[in-house]
N, C-alpha and C positions, 0 to 999 in steps of 0.2 A: 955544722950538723943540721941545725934550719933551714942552713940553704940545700942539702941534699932533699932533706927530705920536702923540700917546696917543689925542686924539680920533679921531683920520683912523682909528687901529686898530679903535676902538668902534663906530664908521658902522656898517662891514657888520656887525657882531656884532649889532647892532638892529633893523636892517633883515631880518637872520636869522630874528631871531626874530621881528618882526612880520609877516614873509612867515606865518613858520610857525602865529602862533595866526591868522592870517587864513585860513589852509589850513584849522584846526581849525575855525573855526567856519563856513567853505565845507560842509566838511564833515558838518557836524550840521546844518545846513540844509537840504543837497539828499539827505541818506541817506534818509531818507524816501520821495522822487519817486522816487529809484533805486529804492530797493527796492518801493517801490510796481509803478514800470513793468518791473520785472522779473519781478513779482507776473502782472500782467497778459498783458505776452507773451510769455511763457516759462512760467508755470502754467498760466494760463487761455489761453492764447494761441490754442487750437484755439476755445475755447466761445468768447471776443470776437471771432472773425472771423464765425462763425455770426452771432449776435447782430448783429454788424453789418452780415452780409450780408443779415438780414430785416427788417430796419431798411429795407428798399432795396429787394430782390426778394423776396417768397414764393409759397407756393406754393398756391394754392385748386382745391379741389375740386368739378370740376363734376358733378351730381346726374344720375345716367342716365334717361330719360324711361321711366316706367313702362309696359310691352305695353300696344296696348289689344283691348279684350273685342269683338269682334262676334256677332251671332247666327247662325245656322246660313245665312241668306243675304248675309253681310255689311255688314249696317246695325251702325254704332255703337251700343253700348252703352254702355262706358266709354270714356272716352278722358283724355287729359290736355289744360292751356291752360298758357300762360304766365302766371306770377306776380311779382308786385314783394315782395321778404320781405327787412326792413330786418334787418341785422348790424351787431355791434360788435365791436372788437379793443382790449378794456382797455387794451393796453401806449401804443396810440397816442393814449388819452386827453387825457395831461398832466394836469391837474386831476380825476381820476376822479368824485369827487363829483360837482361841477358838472356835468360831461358827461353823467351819468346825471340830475342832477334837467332840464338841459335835453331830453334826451333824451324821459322822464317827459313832461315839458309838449307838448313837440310831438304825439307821439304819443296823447297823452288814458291814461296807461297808470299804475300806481302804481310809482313811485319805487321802492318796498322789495320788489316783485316783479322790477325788472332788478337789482337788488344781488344779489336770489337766484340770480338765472340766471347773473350773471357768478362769485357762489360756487362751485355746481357746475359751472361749465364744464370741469374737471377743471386739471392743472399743465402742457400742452403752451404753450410760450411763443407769441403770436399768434395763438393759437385764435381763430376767430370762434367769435362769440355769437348764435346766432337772436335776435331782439330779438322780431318780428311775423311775420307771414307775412301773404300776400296781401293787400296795403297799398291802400287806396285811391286812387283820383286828386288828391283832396287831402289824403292824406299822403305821398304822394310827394313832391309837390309844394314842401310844410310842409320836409321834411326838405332838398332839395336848394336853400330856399332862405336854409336858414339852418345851411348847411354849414361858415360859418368856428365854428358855436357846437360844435358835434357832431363835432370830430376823432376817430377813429376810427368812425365809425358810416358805412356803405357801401349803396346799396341791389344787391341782387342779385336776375336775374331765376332762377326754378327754374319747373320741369314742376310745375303743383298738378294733382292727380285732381277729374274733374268726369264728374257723371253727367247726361249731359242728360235720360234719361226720371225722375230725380228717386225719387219713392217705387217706381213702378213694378217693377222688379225688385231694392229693397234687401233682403228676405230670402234672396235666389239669390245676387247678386255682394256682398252686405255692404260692407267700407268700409274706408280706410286709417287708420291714427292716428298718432301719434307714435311710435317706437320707446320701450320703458320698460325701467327698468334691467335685468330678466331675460333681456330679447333682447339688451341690447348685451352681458351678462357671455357669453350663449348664443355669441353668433357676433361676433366682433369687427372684422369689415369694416361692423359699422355704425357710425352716429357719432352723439351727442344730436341730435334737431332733425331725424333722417331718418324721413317716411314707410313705415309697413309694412301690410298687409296683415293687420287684426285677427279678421274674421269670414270665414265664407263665401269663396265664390271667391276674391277677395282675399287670404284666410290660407290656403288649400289652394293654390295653384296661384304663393304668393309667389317660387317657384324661379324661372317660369318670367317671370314679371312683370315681377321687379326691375330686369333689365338691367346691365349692367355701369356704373359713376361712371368719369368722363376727370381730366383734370386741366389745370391753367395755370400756368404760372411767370409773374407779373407784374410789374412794375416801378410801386411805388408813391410818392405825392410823402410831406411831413414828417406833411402828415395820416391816413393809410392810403389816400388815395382815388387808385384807379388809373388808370394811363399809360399803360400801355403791355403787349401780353403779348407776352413773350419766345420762350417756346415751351407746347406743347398736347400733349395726348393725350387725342383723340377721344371721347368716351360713347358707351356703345353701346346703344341702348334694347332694352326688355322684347320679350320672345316677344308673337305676338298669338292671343290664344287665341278660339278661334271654339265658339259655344256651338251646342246643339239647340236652345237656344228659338227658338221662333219669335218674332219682335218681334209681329207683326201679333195673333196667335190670343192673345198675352201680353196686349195693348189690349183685345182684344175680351171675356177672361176677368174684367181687372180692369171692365171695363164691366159686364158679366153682373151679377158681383156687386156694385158701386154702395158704397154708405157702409154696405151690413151688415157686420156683425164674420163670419169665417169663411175661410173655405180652395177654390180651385178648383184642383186637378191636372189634366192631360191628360197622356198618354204614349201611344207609338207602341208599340201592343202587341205589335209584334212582334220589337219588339230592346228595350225599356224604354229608349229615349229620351223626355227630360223635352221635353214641346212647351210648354208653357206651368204656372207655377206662381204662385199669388197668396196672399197671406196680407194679411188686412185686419182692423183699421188697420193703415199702413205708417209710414215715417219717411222723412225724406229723407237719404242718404247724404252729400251736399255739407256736410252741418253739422259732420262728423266730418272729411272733407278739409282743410275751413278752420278746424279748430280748434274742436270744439263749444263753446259759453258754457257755464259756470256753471246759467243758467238754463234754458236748452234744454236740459241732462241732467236737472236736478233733472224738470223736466216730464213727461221721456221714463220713467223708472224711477218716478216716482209715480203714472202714470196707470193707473188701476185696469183697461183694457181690453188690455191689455201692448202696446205698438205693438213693442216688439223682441224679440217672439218669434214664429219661424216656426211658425204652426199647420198648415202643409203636415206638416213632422214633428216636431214640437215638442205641438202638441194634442194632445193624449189625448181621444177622446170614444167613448162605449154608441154603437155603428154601430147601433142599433136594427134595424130591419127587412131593411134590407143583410146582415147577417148569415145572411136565413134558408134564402140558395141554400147556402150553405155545409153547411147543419144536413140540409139536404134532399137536399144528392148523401153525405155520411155515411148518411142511412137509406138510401136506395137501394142505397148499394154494400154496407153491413152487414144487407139483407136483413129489415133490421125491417116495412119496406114495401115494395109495388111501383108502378108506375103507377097499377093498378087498386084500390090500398085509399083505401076514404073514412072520413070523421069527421065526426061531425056538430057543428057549431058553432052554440049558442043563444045568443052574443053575452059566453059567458067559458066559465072550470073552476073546479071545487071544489075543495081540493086542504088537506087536513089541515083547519086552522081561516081559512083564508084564499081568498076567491073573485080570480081572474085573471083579468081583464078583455080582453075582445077590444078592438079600436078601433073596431069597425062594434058597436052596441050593441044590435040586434035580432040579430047573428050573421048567416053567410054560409048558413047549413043545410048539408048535405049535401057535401064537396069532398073531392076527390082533393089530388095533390100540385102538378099541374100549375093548379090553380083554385089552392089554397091559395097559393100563389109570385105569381100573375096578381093575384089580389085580397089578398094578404097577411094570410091569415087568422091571427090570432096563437093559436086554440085548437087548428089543425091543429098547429101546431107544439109545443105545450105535449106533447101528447099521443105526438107524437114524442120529445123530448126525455124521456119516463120510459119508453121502450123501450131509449135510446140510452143514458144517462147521461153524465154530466156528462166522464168521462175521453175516451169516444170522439170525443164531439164535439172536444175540447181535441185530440186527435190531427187530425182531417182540417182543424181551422182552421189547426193548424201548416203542416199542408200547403202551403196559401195563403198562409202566410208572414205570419196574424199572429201576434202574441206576440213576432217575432223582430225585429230591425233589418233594416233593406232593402236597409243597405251602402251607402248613397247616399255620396258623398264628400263631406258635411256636416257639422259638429260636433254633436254636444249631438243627435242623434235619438234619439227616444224608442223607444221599441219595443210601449210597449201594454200588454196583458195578457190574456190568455187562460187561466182558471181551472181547476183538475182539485184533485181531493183534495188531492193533495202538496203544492200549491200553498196553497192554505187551511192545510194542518197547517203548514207553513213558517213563511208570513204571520201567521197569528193564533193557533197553537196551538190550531184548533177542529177538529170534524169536518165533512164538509160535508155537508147536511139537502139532502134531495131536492128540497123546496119552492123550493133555490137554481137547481135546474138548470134549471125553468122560464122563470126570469127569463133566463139566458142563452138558452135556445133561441130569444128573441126578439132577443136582443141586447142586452141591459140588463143588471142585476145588478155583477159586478165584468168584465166585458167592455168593453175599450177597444179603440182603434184611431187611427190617424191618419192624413189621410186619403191622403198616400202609398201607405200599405202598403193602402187599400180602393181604391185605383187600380191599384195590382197586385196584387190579391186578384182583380179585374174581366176584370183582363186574362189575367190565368191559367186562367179558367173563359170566356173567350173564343179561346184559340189554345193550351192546354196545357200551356203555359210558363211560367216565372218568368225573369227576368231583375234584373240590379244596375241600377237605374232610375241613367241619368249625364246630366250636363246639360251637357258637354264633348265635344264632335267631334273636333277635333284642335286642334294649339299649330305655328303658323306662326314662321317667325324671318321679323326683319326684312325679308328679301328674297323673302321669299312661300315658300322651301320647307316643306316637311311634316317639324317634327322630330318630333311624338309623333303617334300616332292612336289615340283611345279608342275599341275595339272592344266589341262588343256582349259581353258574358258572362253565358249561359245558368244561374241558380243550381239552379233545379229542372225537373222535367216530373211536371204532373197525371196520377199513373197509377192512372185511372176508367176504368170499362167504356165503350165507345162510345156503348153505351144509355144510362147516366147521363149524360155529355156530352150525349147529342143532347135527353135526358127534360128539363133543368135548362135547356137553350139555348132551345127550344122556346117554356118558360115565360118566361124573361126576356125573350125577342120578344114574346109577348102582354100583358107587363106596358105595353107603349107600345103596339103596335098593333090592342089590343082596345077596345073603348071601356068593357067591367068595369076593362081594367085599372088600378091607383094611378099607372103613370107617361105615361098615354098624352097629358100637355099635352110632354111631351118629343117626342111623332111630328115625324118630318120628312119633307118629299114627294120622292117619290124618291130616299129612304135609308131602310135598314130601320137600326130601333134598336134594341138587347134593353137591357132596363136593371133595376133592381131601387130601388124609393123606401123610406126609413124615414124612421123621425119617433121619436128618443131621448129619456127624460124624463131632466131634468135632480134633481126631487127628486120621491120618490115620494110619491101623490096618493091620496083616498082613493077608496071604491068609485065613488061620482060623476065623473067626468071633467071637473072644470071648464071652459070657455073660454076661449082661447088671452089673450083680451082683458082676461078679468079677473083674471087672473097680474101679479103686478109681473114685471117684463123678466127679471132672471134669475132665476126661476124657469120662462120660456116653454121647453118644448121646441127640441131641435135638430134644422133639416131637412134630413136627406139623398137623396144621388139617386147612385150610379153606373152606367154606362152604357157600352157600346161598340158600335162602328161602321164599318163596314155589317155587320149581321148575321151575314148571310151568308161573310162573307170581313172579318174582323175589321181595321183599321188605328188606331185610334184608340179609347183607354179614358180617363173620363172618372171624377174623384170630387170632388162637392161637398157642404160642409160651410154650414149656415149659421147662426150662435148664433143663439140665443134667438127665434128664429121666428115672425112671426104665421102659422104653420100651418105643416102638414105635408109631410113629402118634395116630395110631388107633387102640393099645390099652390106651393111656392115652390122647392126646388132643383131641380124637372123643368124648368120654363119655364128657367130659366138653363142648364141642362148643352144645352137644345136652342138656346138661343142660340147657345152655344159652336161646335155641332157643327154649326150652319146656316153662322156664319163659318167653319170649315175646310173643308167640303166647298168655300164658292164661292171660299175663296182657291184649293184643288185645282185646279177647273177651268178659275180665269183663269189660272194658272202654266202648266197644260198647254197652252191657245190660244196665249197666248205663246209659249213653247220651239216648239209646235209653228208658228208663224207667222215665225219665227228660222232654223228650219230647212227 
């Protein structure tokens, strides 16, 4: 009976304690979980609900459609298209490797190239990854049909920039590229993978372009690939910036000049609007939109004829004979000559131990200033030029604004060169010899120019003004109002005697309208044309003047022609450039500048029958 009842007292005392290390090892078992989940929603408990909220919804950025570009009458230039540009979201991989080598194979693209993109994608958790841009039909295709392989990879449609006239005006509006890391540290509303505005219009006027990005909250399923959207905020596309060029006189200019290398400018001499500009060879813009290859660069920056540089204002070339109204209202206004002094020309000059060659090789004989300009005598000028000296002249070219930038709202323009002593002591620590100033008074020597600045050099000695040549009219917002207007601004005014004006104008009209004169294959009927032809050597030749033909190419002279129009009452100035020339000003850049200036008169007067048949 003592021993039951000793047991019956030990029960619960065992039972005690087996409750109790049964507690203990509950205990050390689940302390862990505990403290794990407490871990989580209580330390991290704000970051895991994110996390799992985008797991579920996020948030994508839609890309605001880029302004597009019209010409002064409203035809597209630039404009933007819908694109297919495949993205990826690492996190929703699961297998990331895999995902990427299947990725790789669909798309025909290297493996170790999307590793690198998903490297610097930066540490935002669900970033998308640009993978491609503008996807074909059958990689679209490829990818959405082999969607359970490619968890996370999405395709998304975005604005791509497209130029439909192609090479046509890529020196003026240039091109978009990829943002690169100085512009994202620069301005940080951009993101990897966003389109910007690298050259030209494009990079000058990217404020007005860009357009505001909207946004999507989405509802995605396990794969990344979306359901549903939640809610939006709108994009608001680019300004639409309306140019001066004209489309039409821009076809007809690149026409003029054909597959020669070279430059054709026109402007509205009376406020320096750009009508048309061409610089040949071109490139096409769309290869940078979509992404230039590899090999389409290497091509573009090896080719020895530079296709991406603008010779509008980027060329440097000896204006030869162009030069020599400028050299000719300096004597008249500085009195070294008048109207009435002659010179006689036996087809060169003597001049120290070196003979200077006319271009006519019997010589003109006997010529005032006004024959000499007409028939471009170069010994009239020689002789000029050792009255004048080399500083004076460098003063009234400035005048005309070479030597200077034009101010255009362009990158990288050249400005030339126009020589004076200072100038030489500077440059090469020499003095400068007489024998140099010769060479300039024709136009050669160390005398440059581009042929912008000889299209407002044209136009300046046609209306007396200088203007900021702009190829900008105004920047429309979306809904057609006028936010900006680019106004004319006057930089200078030629202040010559009336008589040199009229002495200097006279002659540039008999350069086309005489049949002595070098530019008269430029005449057009019923439009007077004044114009001035040169013909620049590119390396200098000896006393004999060889043959344009028997020259290897570049060593052929460059031919020029500037011009403006109607004589009488000035609207349109004209400067053509053309390398390496089979001949002279005015038999190759006159016939093309009167191309030009035949299409803008007839486009003037179907415009006016129109409006006026409208009204």
């Amino acid at each position: 009976m003592a021993w039951a009842s000793l047991k019956q007292r030990e029960a619960p005392n065992l039972l005690r304690r087996r409750v109790g290390w049964s507690f203990m090892l509950f205990t050390l078992l689940f302390a862990p979980i505990v403290a794990r989940l407490w871990y989580l929603q209580v330390l991290r408990g704000e970051e895991m609900r994110l996390l799992a909220e985008n797991n579920r919804v996020r948030l994508h950025r839609v890309q605001a459609t880029r302004g597009t570009v019209v010409d002064r009458y409203g035809r597209v230039v630039i404009d933007s298209r819908p694109s297919f540009d495949a993205v990826f979201v690492p996190e929703d991989a699961g297998d990331l490797s895999l995902t990427i080598e299947n990725l790789a194979s669909v798309l025909g693209v290297s493996s170790a190239e999307l590793r690198h993109l998903v490297e610097r994608r930066g540490t935002r958790p669900f970033q998308e990854v640009l993978v491609k841009r503008d996807l074909s039909f059958e990689e679209v295709a490829a990818i959405e049909t082999h969607q359970w392989d490619l968890p996370g990879v999405s395709l998304q449609i975005t604005p791509r920039r497209s130029y439909p006239h192609g090479p046509l005006l890529a020196h003026l509006t240039g091109y978009v590229g990829e943002v690169g890391p100085e512009e994202l540290q620069r301005d940080s509303s951009y993101r990897m993978g966003d389109m910007v505005g690298k050259i030209g219009l494009e990079r000058a006027w990217e404020s007005f372009l860009r357009g505001t990005d909207g946004g999507q909250q989405v509802e995605v399923d396990s794969l990344g690939r979306r359901l549903k959207v939640l809610r939006e905020v709108a994009e608001v596309p680019g300004h639409t910036v309306r140019l001066t060029i004209d489309l039409d006189l821009q076809q007809a200019a690149h026409r003029a000049l054909g597959e020669r290398d070279g430059s054709v400018v026109a402007i509205d001499a009376r406020n320096g609007e750009i009508l048309a500009m061409v610089s040949h060879p071109s490139f096409d813009p769309n290869w940078f939109a979509r992404g230039i290859r590899p090999q389409e660069w290497r091509a573009l920056v090896s080719d020895r004829s530079r296709p991406l540089m603008n010779r509008a204002i980027q060329g440097v070339y000896p204006p030869g004979s162009t030069f020599k109204f400028i050299v000719a209202a300096a004597a008249l206004e500085e009195g070294v000559i008048n109207p009435f002094t002659t010179v006689f020309c036996p087809g060169g000059l003597s001049f120290g131990n070196r003979y200077f060659r006319c271009w006519r090789k019997g010589g003109h004989g006997r010529v005032n200033v006004h024959e000499a300009l007409v028939q471009s005598c170069d010994t009239f000028f020689y002789q000029v030029a050792q009255r004048l000296g080399v500083d004076v002249i460098a003063v009234y070219a400035r005048k005309f604004g070479l030597g200077l930038p034009t101010g255009i709202a362009l990158e990288h323009e050249r400005s030339g060169t126009i020589p004076d002593t200072a100038w030489k002591q500077r440059r090469f620590r020499q003095p400068w010899y007489a024998g140099e100033t010769l060479s300039v008074a024709i136009g050669q020597g160390y005398v440059t120019a581009t042929p912008l600045q000889m299209a407002n050099a044209i136009a300046m000695m046609a209306t007396g003004r200088r203007f900021r040549p702009r190829f900008v009219l105004q920047v429309e917002s979306p809904e057609g109002d006028v936010v900006q207007r680019e106004d004319a601004e006057e930089i200078a005014r030629l202040e010559l005697r009336p008589t040199t004006l009229k002495q200097i104008r006279d002659a540039l009209h008999d350069v086309v309208a005489t049949e002595r004169g070098t530019g008269k294959k430029a005449r057009l009927r019923g439009v007077a044309v004044a114009g001035k032809t040169g013909t620049s050597q590119v390396v200098k030749l000896g006393k004999e003047r060889s043959k344009t033909t028997r020259l290897p190419r570049h060593h052929r002279d460059h031919a020029w022609f500037v011009a403006y129009a109607p004589a009488d009452d000035p609207e349109i100035a004209v400067a053509a450039i053309v390398e390496h020339a089979d001949g002279g000003g005015g038999q190759v850049a006159a016939p093309l500048v009167r191309e030009l200036l035949q299409e803008y008169f007839a486009l003037k007067e179907e415009r006016e029958k129109r409006s006026y048949a409208q009204n």
